[in-house]
C-alpha positions, 0 to 999 in steps of 0.5 A: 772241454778237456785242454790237457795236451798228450801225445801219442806216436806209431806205437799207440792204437789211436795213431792215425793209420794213413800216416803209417804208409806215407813214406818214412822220410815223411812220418812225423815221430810223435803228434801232441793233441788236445781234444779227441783223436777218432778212430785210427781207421776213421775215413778222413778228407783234408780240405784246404784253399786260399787264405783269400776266397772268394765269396765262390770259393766260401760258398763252395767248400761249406757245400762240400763239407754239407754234402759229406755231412751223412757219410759220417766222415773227419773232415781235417785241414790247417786252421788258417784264415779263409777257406781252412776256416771255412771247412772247420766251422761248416764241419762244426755246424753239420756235427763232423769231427774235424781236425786241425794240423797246426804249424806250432805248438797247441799251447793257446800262447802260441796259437797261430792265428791267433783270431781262430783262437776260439775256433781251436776251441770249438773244436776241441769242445765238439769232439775234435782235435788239435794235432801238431808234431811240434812242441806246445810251446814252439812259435810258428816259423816260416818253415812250420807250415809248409813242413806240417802240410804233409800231414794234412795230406797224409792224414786224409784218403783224400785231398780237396783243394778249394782255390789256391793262388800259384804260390799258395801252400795249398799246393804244396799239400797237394804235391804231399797228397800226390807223392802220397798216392792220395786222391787229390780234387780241385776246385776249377775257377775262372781264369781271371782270378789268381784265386784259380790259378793254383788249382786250374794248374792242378787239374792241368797236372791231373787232379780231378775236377770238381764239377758237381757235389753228386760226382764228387761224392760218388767219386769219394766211395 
C-alpha cells in the first residue's frame, strides 16, 4: 500500500477531466491524493445518501454498485457512515476502483470519521484513491463537507442519491451535479420514512427515478 501523499492540479494528465468543465468559480485548484488516480477519461459514478439507511437503502445502493460492476466504471462518493460506506465496500468487494473525497486532510490523524479509518485504506491498497483539496494536516469543519461535495459531484458523469433526509448533505451534491449539467437519479422511497423525504423532493424537481437496475443501467450508456 503506497500512503505517500501528492498532489496534482489542471496542469497534469491525470487531473480528473470533468472537473475541467464545471464552473470556474467551482474547480478546486490542486487536489492531494494518496492511492491511484484512474485515468483522466475513466467513466466515474458518484453515489452518495444517508448517514441513517435503512436496511432498503443498504440493500439497494450495493446492487447498484454490483450491477455497475461489468461496465468497469469508478465508483466515487464521501467516505461517510452509511450508505457512502456502503458504495466503497461493495465497489471494494466486485473489484472497482472507488474514490473517496474527503472533507479534510489525508493525513491518517486527521481522518474523518475516524471508524472508516481501515476502510481509507482498503481503498488505498485495492487501487483506489483519497482525494482532498484541503491540506493533510487540515481538521474537518462544519463547512469542509458540504464545500467538497461539489467535487464528488463533478468528478463523476453521473450522480446517484440513494435516500437522503431533507436537510441531508446529499442534496446538496445533487443541487452541485444539477448546476453541473450531470445526470442526476434518485432512489424513490415511502413517504413515511424521513429517510425518503430528500430524494422524493429530488424526482419532484426532476431527477430520475430509479425504478429498476435494468432502466438505470440502460439509462447510464
Amino acid at each position: 500500500m503506497d500512503a505517500t501523499i501528492y498532489s496534482v492540479t489542471p496542469r497534469d494528465k491525470n487531473w480528473p477531466a470533468l472537473l475541467c468543465e464545471i464552473p470556474e468559480k467551482a474547480k478546486p485548484k490542486k487536489l492531494f491524493v494518496k492511492g491511484i488516480l484512474p485515468p483522466a477519461d475513466a467513466l466515474v459514478i458518484s453515489i452518495v445518501g444517508t448517514r441513517k439507511p435503512t436496511s432498503y437503502g443498504r440493500e439497494l445502493a450495493s446492487q447498484i454498485v454490483r450491477a455497475l460492476s461489468p461496465f468497469r466504471v469508478v465508483i466515487a462518493s464521501g467516505m461517510a457512515i452509511g450508505i457512502d460506506a456502503v458504495a466503497h465496500r461493495t465497489a471494494l468487494e466486485v473489484k472497482l476502483p472507488t474514490l473517496a473525497i474527503l472533507g479534510c486532510g489525508l493525513d491518517e490523524n486527521v481522518i474523518y470519521p475516524k471508524i472508516n479509518l481501515a476502510l481509507s485504506r482498503d481503498i488505498i491498497s485495492r487501487g483506489g484513491a483519497l482525494l482532498s483539496e484541503y491540506e493533510p494536516d487540515k481538521k474537518p469543519e462544519l463547512w469542509t463537507f458540504p464545500e467538497r461535495n461539489r467535487i464528488i459531484a463533478g468528478i463523476a458523469h453521473a450522480l446517484i442519491v440513494v435516500e437522503a433526509g431533507e436537510k441531508s448533505g446529499a442534496l446538496i451534491t445533487a443541487r452541485f451535479a444539477l448546476e453541473f449539467g450531470r445526470n442526476v437519479y434518485a432512489l424513490p422511497g415511502p413517504i413515511w420514512h424521513s429517510q425518503s423525504h430528500g430524494t422524493n423532493a429530488l424526482i419532484k424537481e426532476g431527477a430520475t427515478p430509479i425504478t429498476t437496475l435494468d432502466d438505470l443501467i440502460e439509462d447510464l450508456g
